[in-house]
C-alpha positions as CSV (number, residue, x, y, z in Angstrom):
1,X,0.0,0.0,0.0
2,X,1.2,3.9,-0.7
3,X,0.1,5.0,2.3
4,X,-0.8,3.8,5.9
5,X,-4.5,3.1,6.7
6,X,-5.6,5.8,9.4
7,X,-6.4,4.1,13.1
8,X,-8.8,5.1,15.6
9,X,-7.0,5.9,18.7
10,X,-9.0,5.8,22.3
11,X,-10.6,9.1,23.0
12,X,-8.7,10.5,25.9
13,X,-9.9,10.0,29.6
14,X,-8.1,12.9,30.8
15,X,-10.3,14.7,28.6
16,X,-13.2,17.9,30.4
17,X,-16.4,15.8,31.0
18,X,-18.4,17.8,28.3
19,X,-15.3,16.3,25.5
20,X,-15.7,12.9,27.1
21,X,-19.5,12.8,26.9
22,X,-19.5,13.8,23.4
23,X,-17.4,10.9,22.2
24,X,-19.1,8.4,24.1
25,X,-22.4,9.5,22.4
26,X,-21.0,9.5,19.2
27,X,-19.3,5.9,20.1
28,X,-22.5,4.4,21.2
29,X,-24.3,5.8,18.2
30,X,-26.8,7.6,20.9
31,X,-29.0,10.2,18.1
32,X,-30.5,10.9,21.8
33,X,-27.8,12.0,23.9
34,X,-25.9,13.8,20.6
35,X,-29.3,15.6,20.2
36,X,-29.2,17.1,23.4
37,X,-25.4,18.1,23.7
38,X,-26.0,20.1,20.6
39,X,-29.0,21.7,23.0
40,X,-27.0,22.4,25.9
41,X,-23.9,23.1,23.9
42,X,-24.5,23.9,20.1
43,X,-20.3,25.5,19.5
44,X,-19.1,22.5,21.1
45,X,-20.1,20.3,17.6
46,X,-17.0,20.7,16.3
47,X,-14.6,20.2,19.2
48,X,-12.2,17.7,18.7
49,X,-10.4,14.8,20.8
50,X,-6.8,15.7,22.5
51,X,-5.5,12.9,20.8
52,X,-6.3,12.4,17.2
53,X,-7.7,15.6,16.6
54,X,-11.0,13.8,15.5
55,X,-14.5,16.0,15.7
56,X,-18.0,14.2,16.7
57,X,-18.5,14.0,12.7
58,X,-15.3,12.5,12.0
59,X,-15.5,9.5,14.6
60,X,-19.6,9.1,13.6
61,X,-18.2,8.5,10.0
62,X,-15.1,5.9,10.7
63,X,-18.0,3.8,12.3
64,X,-20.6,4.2,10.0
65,X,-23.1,6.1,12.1
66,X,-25.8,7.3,10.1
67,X,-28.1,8.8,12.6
68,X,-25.5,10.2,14.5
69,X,-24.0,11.9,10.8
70,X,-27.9,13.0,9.6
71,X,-28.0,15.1,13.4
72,X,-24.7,16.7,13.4
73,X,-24.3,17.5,9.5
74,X,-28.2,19.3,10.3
75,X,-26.4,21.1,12.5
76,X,-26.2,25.0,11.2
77,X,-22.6,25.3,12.9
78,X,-21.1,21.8,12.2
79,X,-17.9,21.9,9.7
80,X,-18.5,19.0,7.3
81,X,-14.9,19.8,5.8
82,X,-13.2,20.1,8.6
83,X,-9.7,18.7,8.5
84,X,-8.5,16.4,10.9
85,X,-4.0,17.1,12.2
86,X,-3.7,13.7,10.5
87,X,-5.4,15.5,7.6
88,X,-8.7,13.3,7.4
89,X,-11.9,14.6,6.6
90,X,-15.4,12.6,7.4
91,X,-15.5,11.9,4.1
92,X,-12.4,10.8,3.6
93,X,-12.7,8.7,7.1
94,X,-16.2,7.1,5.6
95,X,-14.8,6.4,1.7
96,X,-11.8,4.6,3.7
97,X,-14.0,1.9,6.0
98,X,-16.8,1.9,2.6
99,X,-19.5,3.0,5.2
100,X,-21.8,4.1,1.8
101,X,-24.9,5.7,4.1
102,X,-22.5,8.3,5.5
103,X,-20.5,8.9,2.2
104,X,-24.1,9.4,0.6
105,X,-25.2,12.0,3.4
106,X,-22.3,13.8,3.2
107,X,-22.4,14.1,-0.8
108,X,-25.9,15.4,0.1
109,X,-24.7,17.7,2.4
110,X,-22.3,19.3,-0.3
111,X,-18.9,18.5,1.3
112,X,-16.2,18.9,-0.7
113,X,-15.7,15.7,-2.8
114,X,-12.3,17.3,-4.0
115,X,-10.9,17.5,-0.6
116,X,-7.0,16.5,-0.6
117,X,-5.4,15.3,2.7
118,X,-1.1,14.2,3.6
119,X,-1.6,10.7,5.3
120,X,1.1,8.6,5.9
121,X,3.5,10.7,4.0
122,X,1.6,10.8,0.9
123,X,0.3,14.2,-0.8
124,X,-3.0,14.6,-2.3
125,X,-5.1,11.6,-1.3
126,X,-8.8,12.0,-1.7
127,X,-11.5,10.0,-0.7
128,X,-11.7,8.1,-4.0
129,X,-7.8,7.2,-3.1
130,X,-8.8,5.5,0.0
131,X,-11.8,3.9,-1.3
132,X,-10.3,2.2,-4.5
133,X,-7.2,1.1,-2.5
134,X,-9.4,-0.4,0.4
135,X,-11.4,-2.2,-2.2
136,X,-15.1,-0.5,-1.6
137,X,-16.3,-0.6,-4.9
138,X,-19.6,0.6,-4.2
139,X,-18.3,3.5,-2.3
140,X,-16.1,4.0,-5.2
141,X,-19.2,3.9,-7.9
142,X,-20.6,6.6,-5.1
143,X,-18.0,8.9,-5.3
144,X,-17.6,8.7,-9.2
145,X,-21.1,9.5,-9.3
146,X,-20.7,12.5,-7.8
147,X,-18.1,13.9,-9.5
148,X,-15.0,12.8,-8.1
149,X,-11.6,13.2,-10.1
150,X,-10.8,9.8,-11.6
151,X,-7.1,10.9,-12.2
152,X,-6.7,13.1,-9.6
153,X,-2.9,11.8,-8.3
154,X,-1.2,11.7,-5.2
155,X,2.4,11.9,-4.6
156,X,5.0,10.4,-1.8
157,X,8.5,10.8,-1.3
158,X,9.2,8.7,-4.0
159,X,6.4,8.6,-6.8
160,X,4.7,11.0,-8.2
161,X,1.0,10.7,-10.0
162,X,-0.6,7.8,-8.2
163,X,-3.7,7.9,-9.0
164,X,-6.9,5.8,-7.7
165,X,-6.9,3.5,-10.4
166,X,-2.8,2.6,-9.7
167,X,-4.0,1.9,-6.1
168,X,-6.9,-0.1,-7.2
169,X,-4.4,-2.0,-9.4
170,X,-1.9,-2.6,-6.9
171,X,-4.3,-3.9,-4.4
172,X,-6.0,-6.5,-6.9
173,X,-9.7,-4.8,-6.5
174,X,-11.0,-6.0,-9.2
175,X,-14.8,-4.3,-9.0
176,X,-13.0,-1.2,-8.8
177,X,-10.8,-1.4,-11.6
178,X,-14.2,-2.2,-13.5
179,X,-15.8,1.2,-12.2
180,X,-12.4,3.8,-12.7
181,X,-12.3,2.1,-16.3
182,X,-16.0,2.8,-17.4
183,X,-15.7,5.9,-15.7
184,X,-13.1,7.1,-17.9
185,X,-9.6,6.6,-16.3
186,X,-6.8,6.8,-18.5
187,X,-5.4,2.8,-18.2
188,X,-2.2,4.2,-20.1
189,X,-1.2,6.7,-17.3
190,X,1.8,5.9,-15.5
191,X,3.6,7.5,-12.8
192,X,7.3,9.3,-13.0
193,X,8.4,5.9,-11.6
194,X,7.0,4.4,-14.6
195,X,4.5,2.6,-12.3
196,X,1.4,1.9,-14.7
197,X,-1.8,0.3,-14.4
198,X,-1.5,-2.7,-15.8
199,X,-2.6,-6.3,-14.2
């Protein structure tokens, strides 16, 4: 793999009570106790853990939360694009674990599908990246749909224009190589390291 799959680390316990409660909610996919923390405290939506620099919306898409993601992205002062220190967005966290239902409620919400993050030493990753590399094709057809760049590229230290079809190639997903190809990906692209996409 190019890059190193982002982990969820454990929400810190050291953490003010109000930061601790909203990460449990979120955890335990509680619509309940979410709803009413954006009642008591509406600014807090967008705080984020100590550790990982995760927000509420970031955690509720790594684990697929859909009716935690519908309340917070209806949320007037909740930053769907907000950009994680390891430089993950929600979308980017949802396209990566192929959780469709959030990747679809945040398309809906407008986020930006062009997004780029660094992650694991690798420039420009989107969340079609992560998805063809993890092998999500449906999340991949998702993201196409919507307008995602089929040759946007990402670089590392050593290679330059990687692009989602390259990963998809490299990690044998098959359905995905099906979906960048009918959606247009150049199959004679290669990177400067002469890295091409060919089976």
């Amino acid at each position: 793999m190019w890059f190193q799959e982002t982990t969820l680390s454990e929400v810190s316990s050291t953490g003010e009570k109000e930061r601790v409660g909203w990460f449990e909610a979120v955890s335990a996919d509680d619509v309940e106790a979410v709803k009413e923390m954006l009642k008591e405290s509406p600014a807090s939506v967008n705080m984020v853990d100590e550790q990982n620099g995760w927000c509420a919306l970031h955690l509720a898409a790594w684990n697929g939360n859909t009716g935690v993601v519908s309340v917070l992205i209806g949320h007037p002062l909740t930053d769907i694009n907000l950009v994680s220190p390891g430089g993950s967005t929600a979308l980017a966290l949802a396209a990566q674990q192929g959780h469709t239902g959030v990747i679809s409620q945040l398309l809906a919400a407008k986020c930006d599908i062009h997004r780029t993050a660094t992650l694991g030493g690798c420039e420009g990753v989107t969340a079609l990246h992560l998805a063809a590399q993890y092998g999500h094709a449906d999340a991949v057809q998702l993201l196409v749909d919507a307008g995602a760049a089929t040759g946007a590229s990402l670089m590392t230290t050593e290679v330059r224009g990687i692009t989602p079809l390259h990963l998809a190639v490299q990690a044998e997903q098959l359905d995905v190589i099906d979906i960048l190809i009918k959606a247009g990906c150049d199959i004679n692209q290669t990177t400067d390291a002469n890295v091409d996409t060919q089976c």
